[in-house]
TIVO-410130 format. One record per residue (C-alpha): residue number from 1; residue in one letter; y, z, x. Coordinates in Angstrom, 3 decimals, decimal comma, always signed. Layout:
<rs>
<r resi="NUM" resn="a" Y="Y" Z="Z" X="X"/>
...
</rs>
This chain:
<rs>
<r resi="1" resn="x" Y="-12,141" Z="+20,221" X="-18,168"/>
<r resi="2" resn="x" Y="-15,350" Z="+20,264" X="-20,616"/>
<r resi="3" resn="x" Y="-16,889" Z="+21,898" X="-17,701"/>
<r resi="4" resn="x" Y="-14,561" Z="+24,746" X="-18,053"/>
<r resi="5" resn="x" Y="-14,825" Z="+25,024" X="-21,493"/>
<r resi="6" resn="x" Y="-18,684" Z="+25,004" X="-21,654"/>
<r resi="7" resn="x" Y="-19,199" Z="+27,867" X="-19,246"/>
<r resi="8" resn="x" Y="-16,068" Z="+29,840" X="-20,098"/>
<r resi="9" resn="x" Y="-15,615" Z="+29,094" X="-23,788"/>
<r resi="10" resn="x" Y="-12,689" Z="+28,480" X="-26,497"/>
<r resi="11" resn="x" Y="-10,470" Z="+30,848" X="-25,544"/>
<r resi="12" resn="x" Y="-9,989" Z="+29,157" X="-21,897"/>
<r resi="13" resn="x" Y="-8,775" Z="+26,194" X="-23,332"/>
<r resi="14" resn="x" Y="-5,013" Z="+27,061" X="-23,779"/>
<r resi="15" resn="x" Y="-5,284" Z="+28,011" X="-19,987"/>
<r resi="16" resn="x" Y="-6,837" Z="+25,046" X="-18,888"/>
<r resi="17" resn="x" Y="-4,239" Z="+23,014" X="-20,650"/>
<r resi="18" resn="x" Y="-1,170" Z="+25,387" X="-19,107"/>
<r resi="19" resn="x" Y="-2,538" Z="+24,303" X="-15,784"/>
<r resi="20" resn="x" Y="-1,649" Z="+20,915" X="-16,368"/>
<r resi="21" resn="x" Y="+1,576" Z="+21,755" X="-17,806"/>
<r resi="22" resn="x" Y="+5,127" Z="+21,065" X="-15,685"/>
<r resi="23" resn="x" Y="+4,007" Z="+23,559" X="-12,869"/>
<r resi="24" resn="x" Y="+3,843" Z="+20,676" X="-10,496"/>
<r resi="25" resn="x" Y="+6,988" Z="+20,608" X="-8,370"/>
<r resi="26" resn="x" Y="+7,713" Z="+17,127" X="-9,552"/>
<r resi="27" resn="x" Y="+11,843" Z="+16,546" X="-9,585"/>
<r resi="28" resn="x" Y="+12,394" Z="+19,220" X="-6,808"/>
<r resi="29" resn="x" Y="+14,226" Z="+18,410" X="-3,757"/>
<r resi="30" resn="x" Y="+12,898" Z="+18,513" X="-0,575"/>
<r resi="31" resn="x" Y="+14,255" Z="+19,137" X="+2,616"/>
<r resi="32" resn="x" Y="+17,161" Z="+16,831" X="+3,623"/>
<r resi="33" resn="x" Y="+15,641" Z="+17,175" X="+7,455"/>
<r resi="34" resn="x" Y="+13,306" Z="+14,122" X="+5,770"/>
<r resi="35" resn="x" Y="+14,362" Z="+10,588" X="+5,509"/>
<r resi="36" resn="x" Y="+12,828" Z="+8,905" X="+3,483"/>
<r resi="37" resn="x" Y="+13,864" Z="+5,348" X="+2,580"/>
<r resi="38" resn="x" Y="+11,914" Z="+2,528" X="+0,211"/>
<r resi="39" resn="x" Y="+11,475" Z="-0,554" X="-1,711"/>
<r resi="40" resn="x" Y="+9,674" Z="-2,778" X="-3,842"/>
<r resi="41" resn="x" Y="+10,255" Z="-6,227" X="-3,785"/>
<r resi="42" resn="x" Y="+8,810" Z="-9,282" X="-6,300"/>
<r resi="43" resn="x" Y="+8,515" Z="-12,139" X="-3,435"/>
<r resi="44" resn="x" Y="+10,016" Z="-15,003" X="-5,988"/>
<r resi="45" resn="x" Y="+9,374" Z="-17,548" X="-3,415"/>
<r resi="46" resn="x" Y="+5,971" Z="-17,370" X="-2,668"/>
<r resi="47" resn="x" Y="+4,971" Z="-16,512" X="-6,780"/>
<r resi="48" resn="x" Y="+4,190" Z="-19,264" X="-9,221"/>
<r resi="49" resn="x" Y="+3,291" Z="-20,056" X="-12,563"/>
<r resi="50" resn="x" Y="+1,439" Z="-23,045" X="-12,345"/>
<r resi="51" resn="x" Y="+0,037" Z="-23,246" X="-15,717"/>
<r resi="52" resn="x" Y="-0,791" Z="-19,595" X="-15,807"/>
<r resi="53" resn="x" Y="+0,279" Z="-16,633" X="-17,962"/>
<r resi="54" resn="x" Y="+1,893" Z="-13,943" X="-16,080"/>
<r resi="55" resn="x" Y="+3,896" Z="-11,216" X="-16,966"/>
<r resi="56" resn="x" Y="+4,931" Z="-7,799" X="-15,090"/>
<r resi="57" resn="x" Y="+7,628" Z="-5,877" X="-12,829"/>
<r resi="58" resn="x" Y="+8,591" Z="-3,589" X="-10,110"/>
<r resi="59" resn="x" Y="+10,045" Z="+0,120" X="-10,188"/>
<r resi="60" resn="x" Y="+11,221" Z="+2,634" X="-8,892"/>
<r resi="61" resn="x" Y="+12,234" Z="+6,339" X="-9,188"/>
<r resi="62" resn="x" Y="+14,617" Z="+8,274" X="-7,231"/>
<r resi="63" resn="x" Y="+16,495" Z="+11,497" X="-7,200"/>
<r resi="64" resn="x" Y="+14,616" Z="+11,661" X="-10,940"/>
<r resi="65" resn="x" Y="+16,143" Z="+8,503" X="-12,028"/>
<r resi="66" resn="x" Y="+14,163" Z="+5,613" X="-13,094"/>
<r resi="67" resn="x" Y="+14,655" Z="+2,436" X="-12,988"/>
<r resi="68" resn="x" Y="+12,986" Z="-1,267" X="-13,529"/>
<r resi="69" resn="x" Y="+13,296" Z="-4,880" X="-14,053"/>
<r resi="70" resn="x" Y="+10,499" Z="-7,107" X="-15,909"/>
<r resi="71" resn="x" Y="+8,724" Z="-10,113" X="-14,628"/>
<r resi="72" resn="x" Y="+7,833" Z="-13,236" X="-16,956"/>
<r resi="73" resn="x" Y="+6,498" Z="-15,991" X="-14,768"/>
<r resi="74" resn="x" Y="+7,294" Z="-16,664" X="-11,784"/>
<r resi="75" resn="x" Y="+10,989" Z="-14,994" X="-12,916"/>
<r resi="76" resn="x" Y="+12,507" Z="-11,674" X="-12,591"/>
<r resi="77" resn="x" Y="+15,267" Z="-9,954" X="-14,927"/>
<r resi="78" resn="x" Y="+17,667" Z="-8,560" X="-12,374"/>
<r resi="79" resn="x" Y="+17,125" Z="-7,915" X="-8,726"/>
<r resi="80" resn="x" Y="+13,948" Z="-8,935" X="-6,316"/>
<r resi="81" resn="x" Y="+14,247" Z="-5,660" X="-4,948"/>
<r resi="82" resn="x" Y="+14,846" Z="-1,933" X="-6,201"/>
<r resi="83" resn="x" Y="+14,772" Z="+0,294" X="-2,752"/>
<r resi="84" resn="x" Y="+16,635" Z="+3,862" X="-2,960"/>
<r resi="85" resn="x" Y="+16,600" Z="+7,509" X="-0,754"/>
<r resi="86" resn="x" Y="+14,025" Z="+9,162" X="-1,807"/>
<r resi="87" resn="x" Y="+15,386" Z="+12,922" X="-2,789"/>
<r resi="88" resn="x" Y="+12,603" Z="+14,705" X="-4,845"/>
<r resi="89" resn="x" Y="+8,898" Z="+15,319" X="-4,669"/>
<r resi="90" resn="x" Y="+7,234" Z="+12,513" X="-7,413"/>
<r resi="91" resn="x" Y="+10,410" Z="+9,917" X="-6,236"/>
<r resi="92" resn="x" Y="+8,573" Z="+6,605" X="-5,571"/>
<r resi="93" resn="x" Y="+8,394" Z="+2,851" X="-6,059"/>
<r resi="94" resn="x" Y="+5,758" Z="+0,858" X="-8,072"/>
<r resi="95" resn="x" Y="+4,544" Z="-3,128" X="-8,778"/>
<r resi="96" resn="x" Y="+2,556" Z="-3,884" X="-12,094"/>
<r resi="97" resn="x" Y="+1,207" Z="-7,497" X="-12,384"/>
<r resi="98" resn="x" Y="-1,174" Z="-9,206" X="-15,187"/>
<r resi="99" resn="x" Y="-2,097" Z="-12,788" X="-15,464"/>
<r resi="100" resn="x" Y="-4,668" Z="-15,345" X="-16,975"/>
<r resi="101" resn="x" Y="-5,596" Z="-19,158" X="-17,090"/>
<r resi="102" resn="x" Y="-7,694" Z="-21,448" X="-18,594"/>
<r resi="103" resn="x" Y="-6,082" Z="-24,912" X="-17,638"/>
<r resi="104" resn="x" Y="-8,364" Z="-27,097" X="-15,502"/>
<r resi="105" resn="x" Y="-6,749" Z="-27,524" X="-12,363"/>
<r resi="106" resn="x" Y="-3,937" Z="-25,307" X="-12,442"/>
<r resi="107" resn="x" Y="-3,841" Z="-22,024" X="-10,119"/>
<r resi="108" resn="x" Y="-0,874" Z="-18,952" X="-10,123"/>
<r resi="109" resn="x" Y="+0,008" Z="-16,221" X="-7,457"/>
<r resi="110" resn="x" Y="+2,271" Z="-13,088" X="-7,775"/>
<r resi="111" resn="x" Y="+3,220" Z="-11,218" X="-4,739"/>
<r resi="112" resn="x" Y="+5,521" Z="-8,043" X="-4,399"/>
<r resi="113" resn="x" Y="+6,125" Z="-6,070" X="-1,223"/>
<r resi="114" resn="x" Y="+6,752" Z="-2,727" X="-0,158"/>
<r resi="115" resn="x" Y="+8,486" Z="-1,151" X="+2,489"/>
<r resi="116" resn="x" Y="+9,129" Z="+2,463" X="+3,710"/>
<r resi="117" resn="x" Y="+11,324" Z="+4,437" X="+6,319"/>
<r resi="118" resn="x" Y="+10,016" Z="+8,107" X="+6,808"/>
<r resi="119" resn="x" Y="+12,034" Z="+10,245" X="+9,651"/>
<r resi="120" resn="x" Y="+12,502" Z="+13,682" X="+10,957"/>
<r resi="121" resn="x" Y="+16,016" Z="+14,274" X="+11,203"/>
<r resi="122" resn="x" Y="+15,444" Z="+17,662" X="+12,335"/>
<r resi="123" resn="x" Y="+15,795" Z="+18,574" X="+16,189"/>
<r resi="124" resn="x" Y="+13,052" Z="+21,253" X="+16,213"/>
<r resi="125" resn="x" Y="+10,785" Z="+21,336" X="+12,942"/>
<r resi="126" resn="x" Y="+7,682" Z="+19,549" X="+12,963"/>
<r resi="127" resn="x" Y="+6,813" Z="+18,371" X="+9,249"/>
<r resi="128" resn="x" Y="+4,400" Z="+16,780" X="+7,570"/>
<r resi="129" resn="x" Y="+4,766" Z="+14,593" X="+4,805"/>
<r resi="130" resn="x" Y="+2,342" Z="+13,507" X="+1,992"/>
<r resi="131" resn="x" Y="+1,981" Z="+10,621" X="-0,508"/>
<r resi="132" resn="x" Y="+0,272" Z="+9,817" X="-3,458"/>
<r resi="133" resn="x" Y="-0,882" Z="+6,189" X="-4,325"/>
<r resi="134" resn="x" Y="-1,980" Z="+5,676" X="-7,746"/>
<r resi="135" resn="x" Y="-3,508" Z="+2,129" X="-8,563"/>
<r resi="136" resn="x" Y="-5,734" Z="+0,485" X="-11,145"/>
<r resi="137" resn="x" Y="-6,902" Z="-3,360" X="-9,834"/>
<r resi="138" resn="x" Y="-9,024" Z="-5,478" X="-12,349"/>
<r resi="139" resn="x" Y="-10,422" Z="-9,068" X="-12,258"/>
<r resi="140" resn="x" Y="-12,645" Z="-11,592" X="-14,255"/>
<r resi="141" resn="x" Y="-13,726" Z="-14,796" X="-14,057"/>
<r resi="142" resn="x" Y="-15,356" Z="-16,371" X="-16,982"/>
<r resi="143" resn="x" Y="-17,340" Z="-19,803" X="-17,021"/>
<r resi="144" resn="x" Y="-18,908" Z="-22,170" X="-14,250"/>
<r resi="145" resn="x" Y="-15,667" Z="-22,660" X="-11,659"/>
<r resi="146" resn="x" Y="-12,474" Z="-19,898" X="-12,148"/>
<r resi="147" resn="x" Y="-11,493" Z="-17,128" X="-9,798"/>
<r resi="148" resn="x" Y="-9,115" Z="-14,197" X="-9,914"/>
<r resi="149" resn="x" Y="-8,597" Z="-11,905" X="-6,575"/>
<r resi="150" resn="x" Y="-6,495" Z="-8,978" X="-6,461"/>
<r resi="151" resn="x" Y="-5,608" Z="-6,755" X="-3,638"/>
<r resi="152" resn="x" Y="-3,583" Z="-4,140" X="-2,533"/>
<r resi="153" resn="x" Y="-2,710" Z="-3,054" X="+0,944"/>
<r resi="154" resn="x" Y="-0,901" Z="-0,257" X="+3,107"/>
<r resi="155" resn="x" Y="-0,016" Z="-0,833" X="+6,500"/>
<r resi="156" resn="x" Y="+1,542" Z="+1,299" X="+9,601"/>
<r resi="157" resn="x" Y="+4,169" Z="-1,138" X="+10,388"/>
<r resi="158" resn="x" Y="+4,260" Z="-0,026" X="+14,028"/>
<r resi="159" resn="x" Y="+1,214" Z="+0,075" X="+14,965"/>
<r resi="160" resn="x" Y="-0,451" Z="-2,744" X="+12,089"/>
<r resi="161" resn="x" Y="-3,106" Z="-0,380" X="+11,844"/>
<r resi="162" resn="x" Y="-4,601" Z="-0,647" X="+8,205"/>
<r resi="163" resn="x" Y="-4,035" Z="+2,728" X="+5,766"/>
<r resi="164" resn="x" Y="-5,420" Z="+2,025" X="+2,888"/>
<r resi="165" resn="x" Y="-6,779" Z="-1,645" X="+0,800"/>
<r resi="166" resn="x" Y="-8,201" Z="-2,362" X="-2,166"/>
<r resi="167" resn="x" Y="-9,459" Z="-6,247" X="-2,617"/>
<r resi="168" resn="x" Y="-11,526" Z="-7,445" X="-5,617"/>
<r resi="169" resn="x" Y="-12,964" Z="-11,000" X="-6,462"/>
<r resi="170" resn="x" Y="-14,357" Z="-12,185" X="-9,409"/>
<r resi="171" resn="x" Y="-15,399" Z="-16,186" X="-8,992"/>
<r resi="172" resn="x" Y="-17,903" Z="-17,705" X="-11,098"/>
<r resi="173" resn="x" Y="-18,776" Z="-20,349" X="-8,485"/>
<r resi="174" resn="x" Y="-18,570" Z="-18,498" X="-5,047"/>
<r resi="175" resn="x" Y="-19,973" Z="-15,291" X="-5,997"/>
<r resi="176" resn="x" Y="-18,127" Z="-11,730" X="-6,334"/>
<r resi="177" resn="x" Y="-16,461" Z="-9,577" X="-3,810"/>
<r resi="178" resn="x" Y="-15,359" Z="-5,816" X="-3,422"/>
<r resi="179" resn="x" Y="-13,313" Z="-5,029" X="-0,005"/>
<r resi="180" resn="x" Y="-15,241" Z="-7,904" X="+1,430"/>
<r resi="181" resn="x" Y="-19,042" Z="-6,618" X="+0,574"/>
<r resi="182" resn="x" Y="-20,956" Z="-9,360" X="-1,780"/>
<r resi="183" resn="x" Y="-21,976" Z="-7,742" X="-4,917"/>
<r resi="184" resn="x" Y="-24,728" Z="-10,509" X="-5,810"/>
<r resi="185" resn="x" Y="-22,937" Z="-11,312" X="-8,885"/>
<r resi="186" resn="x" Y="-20,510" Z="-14,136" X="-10,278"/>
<r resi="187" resn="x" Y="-17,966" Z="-13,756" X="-12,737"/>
<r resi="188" resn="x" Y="-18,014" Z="-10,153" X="-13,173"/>
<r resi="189" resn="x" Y="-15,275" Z="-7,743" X="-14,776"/>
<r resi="190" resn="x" Y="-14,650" Z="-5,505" X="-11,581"/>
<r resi="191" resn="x" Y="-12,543" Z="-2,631" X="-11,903"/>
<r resi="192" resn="x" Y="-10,879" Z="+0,134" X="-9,003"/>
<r resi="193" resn="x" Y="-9,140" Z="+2,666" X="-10,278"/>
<r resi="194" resn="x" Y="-8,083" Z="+5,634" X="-8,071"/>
<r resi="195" resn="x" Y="-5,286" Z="+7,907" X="-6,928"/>
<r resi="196" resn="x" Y="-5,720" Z="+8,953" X="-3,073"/>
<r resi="197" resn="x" Y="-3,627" Z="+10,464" X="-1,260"/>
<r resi="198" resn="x" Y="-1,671" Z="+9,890" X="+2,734"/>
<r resi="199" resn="x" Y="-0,688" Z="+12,449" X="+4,757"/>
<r resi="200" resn="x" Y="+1,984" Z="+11,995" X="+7,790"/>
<r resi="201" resn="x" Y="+2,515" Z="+14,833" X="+10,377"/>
<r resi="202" resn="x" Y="+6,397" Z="+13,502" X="+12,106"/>
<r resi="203" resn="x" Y="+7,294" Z="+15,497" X="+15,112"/>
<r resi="204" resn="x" Y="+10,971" Z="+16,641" X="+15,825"/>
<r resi="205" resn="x" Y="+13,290" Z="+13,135" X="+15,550"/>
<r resi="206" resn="x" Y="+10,409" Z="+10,672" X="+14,944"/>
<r resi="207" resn="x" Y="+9,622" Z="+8,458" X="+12,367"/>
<r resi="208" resn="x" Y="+7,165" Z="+5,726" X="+11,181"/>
<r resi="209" resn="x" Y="+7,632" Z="+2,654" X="+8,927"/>
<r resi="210" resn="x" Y="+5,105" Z="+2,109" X="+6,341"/>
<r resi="211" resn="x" Y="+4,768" Z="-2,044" X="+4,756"/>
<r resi="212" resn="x" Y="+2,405" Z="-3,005" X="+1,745"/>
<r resi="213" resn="x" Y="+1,488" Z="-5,474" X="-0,324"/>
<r resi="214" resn="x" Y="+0,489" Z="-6,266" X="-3,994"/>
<r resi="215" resn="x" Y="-1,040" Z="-9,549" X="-4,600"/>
<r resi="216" resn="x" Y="-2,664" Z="-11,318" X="-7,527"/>
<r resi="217" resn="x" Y="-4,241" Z="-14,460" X="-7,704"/>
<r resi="218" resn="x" Y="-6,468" Z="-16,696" X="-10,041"/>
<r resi="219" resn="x" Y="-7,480" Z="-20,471" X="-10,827"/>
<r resi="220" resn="x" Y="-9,157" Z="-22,949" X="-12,971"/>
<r resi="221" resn="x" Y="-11,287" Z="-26,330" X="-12,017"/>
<r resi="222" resn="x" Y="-12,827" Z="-27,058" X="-15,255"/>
<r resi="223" resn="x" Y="-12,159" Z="-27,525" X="-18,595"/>
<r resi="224" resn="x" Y="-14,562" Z="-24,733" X="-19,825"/>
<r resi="225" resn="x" Y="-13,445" Z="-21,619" X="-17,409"/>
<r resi="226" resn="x" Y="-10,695" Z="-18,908" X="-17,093"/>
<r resi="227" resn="x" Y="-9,298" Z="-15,699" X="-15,632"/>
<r resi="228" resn="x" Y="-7,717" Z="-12,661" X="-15,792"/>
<r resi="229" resn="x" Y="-6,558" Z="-9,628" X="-13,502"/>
<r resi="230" resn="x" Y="-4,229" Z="-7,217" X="-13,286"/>
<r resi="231" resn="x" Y="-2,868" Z="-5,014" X="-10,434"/>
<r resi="232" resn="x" Y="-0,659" Z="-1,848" X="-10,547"/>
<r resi="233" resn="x" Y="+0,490" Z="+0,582" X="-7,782"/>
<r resi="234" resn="x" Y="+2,622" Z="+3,541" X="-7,602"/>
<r resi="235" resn="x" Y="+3,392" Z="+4,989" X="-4,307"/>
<r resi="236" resn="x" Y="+5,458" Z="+8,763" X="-4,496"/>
<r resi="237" resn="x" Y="+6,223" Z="+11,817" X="-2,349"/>
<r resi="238" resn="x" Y="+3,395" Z="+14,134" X="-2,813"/>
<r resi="239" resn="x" Y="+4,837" Z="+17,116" X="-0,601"/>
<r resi="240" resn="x" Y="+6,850" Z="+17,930" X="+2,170"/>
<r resi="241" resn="x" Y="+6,025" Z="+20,665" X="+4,485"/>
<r resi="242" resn="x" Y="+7,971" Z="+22,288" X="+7,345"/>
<r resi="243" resn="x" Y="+4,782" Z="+22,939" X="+9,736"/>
<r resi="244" resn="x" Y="+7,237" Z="+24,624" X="+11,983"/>
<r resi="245" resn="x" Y="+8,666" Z="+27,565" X="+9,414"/>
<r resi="246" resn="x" Y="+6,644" Z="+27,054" X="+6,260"/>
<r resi="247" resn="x" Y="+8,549" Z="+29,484" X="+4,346"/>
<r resi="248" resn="x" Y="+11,292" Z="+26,746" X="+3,983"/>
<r resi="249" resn="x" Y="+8,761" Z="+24,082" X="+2,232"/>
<r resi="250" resn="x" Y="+9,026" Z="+23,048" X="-1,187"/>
<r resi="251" resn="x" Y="+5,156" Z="+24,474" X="-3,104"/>
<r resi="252" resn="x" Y="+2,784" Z="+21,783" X="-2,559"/>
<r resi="253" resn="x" Y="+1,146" Z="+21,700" X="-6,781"/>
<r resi="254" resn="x" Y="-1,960" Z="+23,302" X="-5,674"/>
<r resi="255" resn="x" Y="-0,227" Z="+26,672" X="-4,054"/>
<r resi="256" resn="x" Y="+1,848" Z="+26,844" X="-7,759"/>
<r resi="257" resn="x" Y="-1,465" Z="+26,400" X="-9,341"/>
<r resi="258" resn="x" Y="-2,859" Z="+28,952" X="-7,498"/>
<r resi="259" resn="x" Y="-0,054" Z="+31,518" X="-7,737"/>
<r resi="260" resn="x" Y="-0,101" Z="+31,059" X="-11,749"/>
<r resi="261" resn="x" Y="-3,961" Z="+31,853" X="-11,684"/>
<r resi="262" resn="x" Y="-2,979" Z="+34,853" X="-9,615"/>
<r resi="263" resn="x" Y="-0,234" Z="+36,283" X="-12,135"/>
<r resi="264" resn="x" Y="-2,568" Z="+35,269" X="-14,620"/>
<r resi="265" resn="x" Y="-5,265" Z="+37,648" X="-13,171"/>
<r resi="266" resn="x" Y="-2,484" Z="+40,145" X="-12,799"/>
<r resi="267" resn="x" Y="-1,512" Z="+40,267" X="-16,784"/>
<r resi="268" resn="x" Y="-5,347" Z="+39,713" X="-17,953"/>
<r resi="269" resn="x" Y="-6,189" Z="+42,677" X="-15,389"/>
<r resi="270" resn="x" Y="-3,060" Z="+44,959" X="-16,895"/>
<r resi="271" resn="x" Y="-3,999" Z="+44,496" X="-20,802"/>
<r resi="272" resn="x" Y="-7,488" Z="+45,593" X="-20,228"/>
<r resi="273" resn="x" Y="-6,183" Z="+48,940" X="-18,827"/>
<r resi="274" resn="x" Y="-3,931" Z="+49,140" X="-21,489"/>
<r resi="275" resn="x" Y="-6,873" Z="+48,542" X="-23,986"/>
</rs>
């Protein structure tokens, strides 16, 4: 963005916000030849407070409808589990988690779980399918013995082969981790924050389940120490794309932004001739 406006100047900068405008196909259905089914769910049994603070919750958005319930503790307002039909392009489910201690002696966990169904319904279209995952993950440990570890994982539930993880570890005593490398430090504030994106190619009547989990984790063992971390994820149809007769796919947001430079070129192009 400053980029633009350095080399192009002021008068770009109404463009350059237009471009980030609704011309993303967010809310738009997509073909009904796609499946796709999903859930979060807060895993209340395996979660505890343990004289930590903890707050967050799970949600989820489908057909353009959101939806949420809150986490205080190691309790949950509502359901464990939102899980819908996804309709739309942007339709997705999400975890947020925070917590912090400073008890000696006392550790907490928060786990949440999610869980997709992706199919091709349709006897001879190929398609593929993309997601975004959006995530920010954040620990610190403070003083001579306190951890906090928080990770995030995407997994091909056929085939267990690993997608996508994120895994940071801030402990004073044991030294500091990022997605298993040592970082030679201890107790440092370590922060991932990222959207990437997954992209699926489903043949004619095939489909693949996708599992993941969220989890969050911290303790004390003196009287002088503490932690904090926080973990959030939001996973969401990117775009679906018939392979097999493109003409029938929804625009994926970089072919709109394209075609609105294009007509853009088109108008700037027909006012000079009129000038």
């Amino acid at each position: 963005m400053i980029k633009i406006k350095s080399i192009f100047g002021k008068k770009v900068i109404s463009i350059v916000f237009v471009l980030f405008m609704p011309l993303v196909a967010y809310g738009v259905p997509f073909s009904s030849d796609v499946i796709i089914d999903g859930s979060i769910t807060f895993d209340s049994t395996y979660s505890s407070v343990a004289g930590t603070t903890q707050s967050g919750s799970i949600s989820s958005l489908v057909s353009g409808a959101s939806s949420s319930n809150t986490i205080t503790g190691a309790t949950i307002t509502g359901s464990d589990s939102l899980a819908g039909t996804l309709t739309d392009i942007g339709d997705g489910f999400g975890s947020m988690f925070s917590m912090s201690g400073n008890q000696n002696g006392h550790a907490g966990e928060l786990y949440s779980d999610y869980a997709f169904n992706i199919s091709n319904n349709s006897l001879t279209d190929q398609y593929l399918v993309s997601f975004n995952i959006s995530y920010s993950n954040f620990v610190n440990g403070d003083g001579s013995d306190a951890y906090a570890d928080s990770q995030f994982s995407l997994l091909n539930a056929n085939t267990f082969a690993e997608l996508f993880f994120t895994d940071l570890t801030s402990d004073t005593l044991f030294g500091d981790k990022e997605n298993g490398t040592d970082l030679g430090s201890f107790g440092a504030s370590i922060l991932d924050v990222d959207t990437i994106s997954l992209d699926f190619i489903l043949n004619p009547l095939t489909s693949i389940d996708l599992s993941g989990l969220n989890a969050l984790e911290g303790g004390v063992f003196d009287d002088f120490s503490a932690f904090n971390g926080s973990l959030s994820t939001f996973i969401s149809v990117a775009n679906i794309e018939n392979l097999t007769d493109p003409g029938t796919s929804v625009p994926a947001p970089p072919t709109m932004y394209l075609m609105f430079i294009g007509l853009l070129g088109l108008l700037l192009g027909r006012r000079k001739k009129l000038h």
